[in-house]
SEFIZA-3560 file (N, C-alpha, C; in Angstrom, 3 decimals):
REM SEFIZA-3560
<numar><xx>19.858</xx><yy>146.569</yy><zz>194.235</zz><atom>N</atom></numar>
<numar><xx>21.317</xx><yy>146.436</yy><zz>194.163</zz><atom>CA</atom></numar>
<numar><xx>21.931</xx><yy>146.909</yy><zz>195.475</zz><atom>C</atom></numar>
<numar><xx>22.818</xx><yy>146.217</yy><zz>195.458</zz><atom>N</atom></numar>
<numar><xx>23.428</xx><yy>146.488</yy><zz>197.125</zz><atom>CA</atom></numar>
<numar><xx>24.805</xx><yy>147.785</yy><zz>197.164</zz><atom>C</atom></numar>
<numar><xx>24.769</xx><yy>148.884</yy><zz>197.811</zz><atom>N</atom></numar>
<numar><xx>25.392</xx><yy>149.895</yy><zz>197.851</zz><atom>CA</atom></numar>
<numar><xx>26.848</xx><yy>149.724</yy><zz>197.108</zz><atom>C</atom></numar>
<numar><xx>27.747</xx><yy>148.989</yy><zz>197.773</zz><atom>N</atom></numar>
<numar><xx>28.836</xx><yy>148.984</yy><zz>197.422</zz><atom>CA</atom></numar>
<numar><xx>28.807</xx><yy>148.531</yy><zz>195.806</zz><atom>C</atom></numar>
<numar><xx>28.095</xx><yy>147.638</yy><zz>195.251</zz><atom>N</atom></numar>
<numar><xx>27.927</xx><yy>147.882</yy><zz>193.867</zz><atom>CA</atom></numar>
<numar><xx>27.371</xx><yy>149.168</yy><zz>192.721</zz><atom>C</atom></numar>
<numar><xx>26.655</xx><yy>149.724</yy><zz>193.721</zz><atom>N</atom></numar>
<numar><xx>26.238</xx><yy>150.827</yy><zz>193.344</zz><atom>CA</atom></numar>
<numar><xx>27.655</xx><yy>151.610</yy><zz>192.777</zz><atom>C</atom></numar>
<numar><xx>28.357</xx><yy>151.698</yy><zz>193.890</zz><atom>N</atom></numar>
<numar><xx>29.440</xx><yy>152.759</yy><zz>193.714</zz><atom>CA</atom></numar>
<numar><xx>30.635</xx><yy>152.298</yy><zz>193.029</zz><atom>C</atom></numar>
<numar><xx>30.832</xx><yy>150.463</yy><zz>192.893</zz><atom>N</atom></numar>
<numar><xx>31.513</xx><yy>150.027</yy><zz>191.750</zz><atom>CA</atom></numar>
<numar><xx>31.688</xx><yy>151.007</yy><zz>190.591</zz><atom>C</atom></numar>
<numar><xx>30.001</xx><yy>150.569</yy><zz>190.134</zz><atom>N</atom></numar>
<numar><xx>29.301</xx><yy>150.915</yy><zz>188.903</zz><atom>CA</atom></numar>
<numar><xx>29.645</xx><yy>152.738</yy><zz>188.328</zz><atom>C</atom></numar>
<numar><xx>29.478</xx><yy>153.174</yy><zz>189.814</zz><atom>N</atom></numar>
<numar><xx>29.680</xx><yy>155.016</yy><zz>189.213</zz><atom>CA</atom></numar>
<numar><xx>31.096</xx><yy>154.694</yy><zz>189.202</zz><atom>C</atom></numar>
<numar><xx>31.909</xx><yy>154.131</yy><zz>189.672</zz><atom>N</atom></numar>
<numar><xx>33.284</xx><yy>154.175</yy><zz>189.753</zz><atom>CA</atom></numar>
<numar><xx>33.893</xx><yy>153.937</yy><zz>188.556</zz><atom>C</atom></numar>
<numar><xx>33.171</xx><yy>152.920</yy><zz>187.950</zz><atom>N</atom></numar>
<numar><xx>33.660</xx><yy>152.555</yy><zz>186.465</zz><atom>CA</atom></numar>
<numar><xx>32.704</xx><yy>153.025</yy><zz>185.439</zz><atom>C</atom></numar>
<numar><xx>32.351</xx><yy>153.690</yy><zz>185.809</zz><atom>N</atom></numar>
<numar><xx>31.684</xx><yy>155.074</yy><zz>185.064</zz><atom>CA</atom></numar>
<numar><xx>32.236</xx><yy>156.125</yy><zz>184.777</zz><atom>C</atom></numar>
<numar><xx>32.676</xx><yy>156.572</yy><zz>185.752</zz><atom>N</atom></numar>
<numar><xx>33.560</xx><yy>157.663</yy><zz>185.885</zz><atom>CA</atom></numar>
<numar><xx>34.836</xx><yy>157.650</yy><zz>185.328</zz><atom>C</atom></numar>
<numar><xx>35.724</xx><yy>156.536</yy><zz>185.361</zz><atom>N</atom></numar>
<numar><xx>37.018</xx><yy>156.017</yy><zz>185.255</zz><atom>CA</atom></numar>
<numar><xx>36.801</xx><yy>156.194</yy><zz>183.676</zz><atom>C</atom></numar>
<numar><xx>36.104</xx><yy>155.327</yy><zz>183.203</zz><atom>N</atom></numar>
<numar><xx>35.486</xx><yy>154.901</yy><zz>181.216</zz><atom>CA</atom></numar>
<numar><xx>35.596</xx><yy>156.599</yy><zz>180.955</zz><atom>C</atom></numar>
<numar><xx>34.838</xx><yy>157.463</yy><zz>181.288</zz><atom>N</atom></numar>
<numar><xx>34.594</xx><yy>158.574</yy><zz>181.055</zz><atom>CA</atom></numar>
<numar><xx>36.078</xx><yy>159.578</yy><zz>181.132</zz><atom>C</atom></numar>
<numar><xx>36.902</xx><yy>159.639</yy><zz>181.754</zz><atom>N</atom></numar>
<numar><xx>38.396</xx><yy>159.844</yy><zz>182.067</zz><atom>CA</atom></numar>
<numar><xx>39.603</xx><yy>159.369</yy><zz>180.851</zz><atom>C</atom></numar>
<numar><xx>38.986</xx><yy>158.243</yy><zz>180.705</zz><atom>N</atom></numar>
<numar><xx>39.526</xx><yy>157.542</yy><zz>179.394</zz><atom>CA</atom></numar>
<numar><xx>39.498</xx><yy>158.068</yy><zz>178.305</zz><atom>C</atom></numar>
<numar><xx>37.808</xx><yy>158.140</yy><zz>177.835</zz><atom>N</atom></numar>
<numar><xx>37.658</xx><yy>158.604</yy><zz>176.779</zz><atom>CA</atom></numar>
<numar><xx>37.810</xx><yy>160.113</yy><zz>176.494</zz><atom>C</atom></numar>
<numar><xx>37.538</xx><yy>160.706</yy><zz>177.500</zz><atom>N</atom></numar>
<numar><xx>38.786</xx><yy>162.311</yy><zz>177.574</zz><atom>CA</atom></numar>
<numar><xx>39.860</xx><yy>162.196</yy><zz>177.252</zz><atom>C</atom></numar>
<numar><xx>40.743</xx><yy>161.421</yy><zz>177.976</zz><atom>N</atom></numar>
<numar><xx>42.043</xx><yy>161.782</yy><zz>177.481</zz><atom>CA</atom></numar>
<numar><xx>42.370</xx><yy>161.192</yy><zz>176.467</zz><atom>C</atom></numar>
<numar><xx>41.943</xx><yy>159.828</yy><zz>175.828</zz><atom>N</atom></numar>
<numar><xx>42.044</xx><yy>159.713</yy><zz>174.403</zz><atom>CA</atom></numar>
<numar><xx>41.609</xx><yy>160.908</yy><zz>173.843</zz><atom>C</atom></numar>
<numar><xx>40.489</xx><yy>161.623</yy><zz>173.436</zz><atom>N</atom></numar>
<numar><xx>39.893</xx><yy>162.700</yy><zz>173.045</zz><atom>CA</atom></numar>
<numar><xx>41.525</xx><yy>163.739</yy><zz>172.562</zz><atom>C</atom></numar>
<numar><xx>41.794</xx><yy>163.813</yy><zz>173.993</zz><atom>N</atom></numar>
<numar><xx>42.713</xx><yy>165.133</yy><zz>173.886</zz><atom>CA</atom></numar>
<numar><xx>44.203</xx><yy>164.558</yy><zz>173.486</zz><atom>C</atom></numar>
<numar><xx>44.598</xx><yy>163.311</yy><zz>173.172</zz><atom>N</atom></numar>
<numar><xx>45.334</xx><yy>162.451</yy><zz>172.254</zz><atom>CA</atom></numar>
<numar><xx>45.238</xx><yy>162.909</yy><zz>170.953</zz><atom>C</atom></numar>
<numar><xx>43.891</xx><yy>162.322</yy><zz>170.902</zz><atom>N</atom></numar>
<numar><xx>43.465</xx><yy>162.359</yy><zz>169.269</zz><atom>CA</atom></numar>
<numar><xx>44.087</xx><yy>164.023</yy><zz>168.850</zz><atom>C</atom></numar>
<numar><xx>43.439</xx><yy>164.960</yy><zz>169.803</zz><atom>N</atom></numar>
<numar><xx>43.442</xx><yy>166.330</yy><zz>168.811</zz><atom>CA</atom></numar>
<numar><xx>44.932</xx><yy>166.948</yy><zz>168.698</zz><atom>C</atom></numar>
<numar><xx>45.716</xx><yy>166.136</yy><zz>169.740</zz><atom>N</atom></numar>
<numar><xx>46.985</xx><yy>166.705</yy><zz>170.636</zz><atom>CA</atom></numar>
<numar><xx>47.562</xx><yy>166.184</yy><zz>168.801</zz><atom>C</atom></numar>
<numar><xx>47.775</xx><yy>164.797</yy><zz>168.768</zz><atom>N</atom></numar>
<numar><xx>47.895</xx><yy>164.182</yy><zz>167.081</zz><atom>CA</atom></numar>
<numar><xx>47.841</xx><yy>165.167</yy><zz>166.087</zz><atom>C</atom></numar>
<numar><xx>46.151</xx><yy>165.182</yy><zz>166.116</zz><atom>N</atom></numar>
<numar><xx>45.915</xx><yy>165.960</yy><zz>164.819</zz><atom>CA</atom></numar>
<numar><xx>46.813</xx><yy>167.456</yy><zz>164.500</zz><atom>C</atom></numar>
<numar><xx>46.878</xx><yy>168.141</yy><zz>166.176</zz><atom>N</atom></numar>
<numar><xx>47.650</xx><yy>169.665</yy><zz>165.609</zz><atom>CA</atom></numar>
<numar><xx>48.824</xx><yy>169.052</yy><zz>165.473</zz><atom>C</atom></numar>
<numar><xx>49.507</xx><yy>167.782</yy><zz>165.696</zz><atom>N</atom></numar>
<numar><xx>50.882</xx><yy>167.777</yy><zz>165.215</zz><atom>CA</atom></numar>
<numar><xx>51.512</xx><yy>167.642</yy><zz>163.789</zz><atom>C</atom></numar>
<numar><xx>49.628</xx><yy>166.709</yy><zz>163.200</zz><atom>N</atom></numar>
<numar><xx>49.872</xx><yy>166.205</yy><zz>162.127</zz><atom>CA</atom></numar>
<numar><xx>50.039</xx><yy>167.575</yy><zz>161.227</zz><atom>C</atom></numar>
<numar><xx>48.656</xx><yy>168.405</yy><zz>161.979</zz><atom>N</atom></numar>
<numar><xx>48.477</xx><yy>169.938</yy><zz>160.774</zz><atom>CA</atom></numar>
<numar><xx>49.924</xx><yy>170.313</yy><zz>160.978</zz><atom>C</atom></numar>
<numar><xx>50.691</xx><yy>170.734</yy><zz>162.086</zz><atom>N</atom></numar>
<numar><xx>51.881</xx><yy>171.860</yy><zz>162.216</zz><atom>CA</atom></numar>
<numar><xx>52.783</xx><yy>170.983</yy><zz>160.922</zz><atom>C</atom></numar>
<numar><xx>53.009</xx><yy>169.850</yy><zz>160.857</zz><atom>N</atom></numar>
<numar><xx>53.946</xx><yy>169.600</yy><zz>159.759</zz><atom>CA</atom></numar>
<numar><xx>53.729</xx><yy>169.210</yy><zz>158.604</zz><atom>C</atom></numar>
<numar><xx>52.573</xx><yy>169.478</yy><zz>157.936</zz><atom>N</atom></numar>
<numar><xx>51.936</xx><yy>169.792</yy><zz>156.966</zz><atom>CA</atom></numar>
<numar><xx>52.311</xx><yy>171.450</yy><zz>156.838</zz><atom>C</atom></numar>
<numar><xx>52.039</xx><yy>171.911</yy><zz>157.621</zz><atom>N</atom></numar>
<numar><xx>51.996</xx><yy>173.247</yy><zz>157.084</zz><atom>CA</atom></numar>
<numar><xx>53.965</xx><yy>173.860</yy><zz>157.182</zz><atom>C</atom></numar>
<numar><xx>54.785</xx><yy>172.981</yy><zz>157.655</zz><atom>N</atom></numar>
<numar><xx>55.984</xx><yy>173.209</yy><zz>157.814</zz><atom>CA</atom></numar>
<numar><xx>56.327</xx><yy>172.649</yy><zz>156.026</zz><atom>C</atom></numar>
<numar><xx>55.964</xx><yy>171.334</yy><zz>155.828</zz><atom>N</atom></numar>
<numar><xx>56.541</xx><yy>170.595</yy><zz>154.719</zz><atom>CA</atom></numar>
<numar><xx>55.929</xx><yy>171.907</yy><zz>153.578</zz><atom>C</atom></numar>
<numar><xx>54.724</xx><yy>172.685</yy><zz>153.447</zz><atom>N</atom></numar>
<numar><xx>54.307</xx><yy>173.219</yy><zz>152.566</zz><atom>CA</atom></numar>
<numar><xx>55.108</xx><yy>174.196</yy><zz>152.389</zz><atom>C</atom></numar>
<numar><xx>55.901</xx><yy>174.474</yy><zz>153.765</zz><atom>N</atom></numar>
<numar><xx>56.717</xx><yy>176.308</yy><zz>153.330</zz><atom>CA</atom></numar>
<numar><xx>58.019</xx><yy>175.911</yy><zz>153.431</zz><atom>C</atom></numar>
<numar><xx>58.303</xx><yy>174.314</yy><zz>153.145</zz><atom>N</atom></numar>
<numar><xx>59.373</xx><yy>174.499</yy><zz>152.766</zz><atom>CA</atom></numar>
<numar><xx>59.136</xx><yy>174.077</yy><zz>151.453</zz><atom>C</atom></numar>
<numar><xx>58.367</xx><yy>173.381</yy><zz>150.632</zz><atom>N</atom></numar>
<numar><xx>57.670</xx><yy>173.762</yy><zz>149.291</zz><atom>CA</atom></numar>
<numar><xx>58.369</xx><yy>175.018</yy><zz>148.897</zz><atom>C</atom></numar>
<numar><xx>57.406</xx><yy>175.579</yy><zz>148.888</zz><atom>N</atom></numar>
<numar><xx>57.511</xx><yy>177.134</yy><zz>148.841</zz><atom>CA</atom></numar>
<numar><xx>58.602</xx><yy>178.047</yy><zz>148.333</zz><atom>C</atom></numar>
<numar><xx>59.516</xx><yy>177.722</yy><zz>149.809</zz><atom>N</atom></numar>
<numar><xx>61.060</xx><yy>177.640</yy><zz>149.903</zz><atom>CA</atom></numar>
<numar><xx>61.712</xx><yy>177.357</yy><zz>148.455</zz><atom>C</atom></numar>
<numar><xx>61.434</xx><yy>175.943</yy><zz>148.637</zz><atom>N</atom></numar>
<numar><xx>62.496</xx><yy>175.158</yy><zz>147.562</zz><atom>CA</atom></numar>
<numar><xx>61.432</xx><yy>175.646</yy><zz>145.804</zz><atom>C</atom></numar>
<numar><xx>60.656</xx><yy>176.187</yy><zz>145.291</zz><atom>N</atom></numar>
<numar><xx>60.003</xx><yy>176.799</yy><zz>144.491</zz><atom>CA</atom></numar>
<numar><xx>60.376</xx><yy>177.838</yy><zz>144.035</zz><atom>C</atom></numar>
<numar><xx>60.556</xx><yy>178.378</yy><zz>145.334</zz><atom>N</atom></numar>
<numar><xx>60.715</xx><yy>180.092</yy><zz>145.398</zz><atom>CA</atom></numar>
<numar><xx>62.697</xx><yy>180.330</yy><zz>144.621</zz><atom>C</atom></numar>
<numar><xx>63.455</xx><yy>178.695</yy><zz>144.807</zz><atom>N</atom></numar>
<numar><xx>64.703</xx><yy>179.004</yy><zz>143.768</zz><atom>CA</atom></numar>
<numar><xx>64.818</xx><yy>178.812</yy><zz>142.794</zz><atom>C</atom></numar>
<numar><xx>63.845</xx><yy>177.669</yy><zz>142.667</zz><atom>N</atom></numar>
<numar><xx>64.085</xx><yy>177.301</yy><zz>140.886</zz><atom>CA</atom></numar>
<numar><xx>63.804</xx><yy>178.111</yy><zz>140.052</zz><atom>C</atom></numar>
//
């Protein structure tokens, strides 16, 4: 294989790999948003329990 393909190849190696990090840290960035308002909706549960 001839050099400059070589370094295509790590290039879009590297790049794919960058990607799937920051999706990664998407995904989890999501998930604590999904937990924080779950755990908001539960205490206001709670809340609204705690008058009846």
């Amino acid at each position: 294989m001839n050099q400059k393909l070589i370094k295509l190849v790590d290039h879009l190696g590297a790049s794919a790999q960058q990607v799937a990090s920051s999706a990664k840290q998407l995904s989890d960035g999501a998930e604590h948003q999904v937990q924080s308002i779950e755990e908001k909706r539960d205490t206001s549960t709670l809340q609204a329990s705690s008058y009846s």
